[in-house]
N, C-alpha and C positions, 0 to 999 in steps of 0.2 A: 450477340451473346451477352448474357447478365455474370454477371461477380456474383459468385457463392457470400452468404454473408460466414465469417468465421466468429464463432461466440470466443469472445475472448478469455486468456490461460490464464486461469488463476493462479496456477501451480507457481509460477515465477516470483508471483507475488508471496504468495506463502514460503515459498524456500526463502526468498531474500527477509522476511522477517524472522526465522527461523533463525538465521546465520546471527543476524541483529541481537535476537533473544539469547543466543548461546556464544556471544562475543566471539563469535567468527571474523566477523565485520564491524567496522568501529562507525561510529555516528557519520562523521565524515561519508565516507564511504557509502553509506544505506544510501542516506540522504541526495547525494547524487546518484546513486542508482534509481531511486524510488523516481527522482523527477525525469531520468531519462527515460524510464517502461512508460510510466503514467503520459508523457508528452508525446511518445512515438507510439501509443494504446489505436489499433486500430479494427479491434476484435468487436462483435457487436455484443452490446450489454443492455441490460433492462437500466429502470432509475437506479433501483434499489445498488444494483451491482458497480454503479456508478458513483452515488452516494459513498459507498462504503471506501472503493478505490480510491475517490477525492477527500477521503479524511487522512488515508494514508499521507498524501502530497501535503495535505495539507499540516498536518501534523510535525509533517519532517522540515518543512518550512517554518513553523513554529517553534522550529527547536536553531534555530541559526545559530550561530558563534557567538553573538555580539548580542545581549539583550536589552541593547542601548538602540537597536537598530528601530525594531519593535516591539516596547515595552509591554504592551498591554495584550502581547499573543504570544509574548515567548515561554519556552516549555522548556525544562532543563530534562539532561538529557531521563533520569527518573522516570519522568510522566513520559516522554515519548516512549521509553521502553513497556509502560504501562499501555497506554495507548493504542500500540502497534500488539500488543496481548490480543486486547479486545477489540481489534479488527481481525488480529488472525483467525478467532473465530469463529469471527462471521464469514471473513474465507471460506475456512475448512467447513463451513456448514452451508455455504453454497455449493461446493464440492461437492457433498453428501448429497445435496438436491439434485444435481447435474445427476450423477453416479444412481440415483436412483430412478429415474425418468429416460435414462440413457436406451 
């Protein structure tokens, strides 16, 4: 018997920037949320929807506490709240693709 492949839930990903964007949730907090979804991700994706998830990760890895850690990637928190804008996006516009093909 074969495994269904499951297309992986964007929605998770869009709520949890949502919260992000409307200070629901504080950087901390996303941050390890975003590595915990993205590292336990086992829904199938195309590139593109993979590209887009691993800017998230990476993004919020970018923004560490300490920009002594890595100087030449870190992102205060500003630009990741920017960032995670223009991935949500492209979420919500994967979304719409899904929703209309469905």
């Amino acid at each position: 018997m074969h495994k269904q492949s499951v297309l992986i839930d964007f929605k998770k990903y869009i709520i949890l920037v949502h919260e992000l964007l409307n200070n629901q949730i504080n950087v901390d907090n996303y941050r390890g949320q975003i590595f915990k979804l993205f590292q336990a991700e086992t829904g199938k994706m195309t590139e593109e929807e993979y590209n887009i998830l691993h800017q998230l990760f990476y993004d919020a890895d970018d923004s560490e506490d300490d920009p002594r850690v890595f100087p030449e990637f870190y992102i205060d928190e500003a630009e990741l709240r920017k960032r995670a804008e223009v991935v949500l996006n492209k979420l919500e516009e994967l979304e719409k693709k899904r929703g209309a093909t469905a």
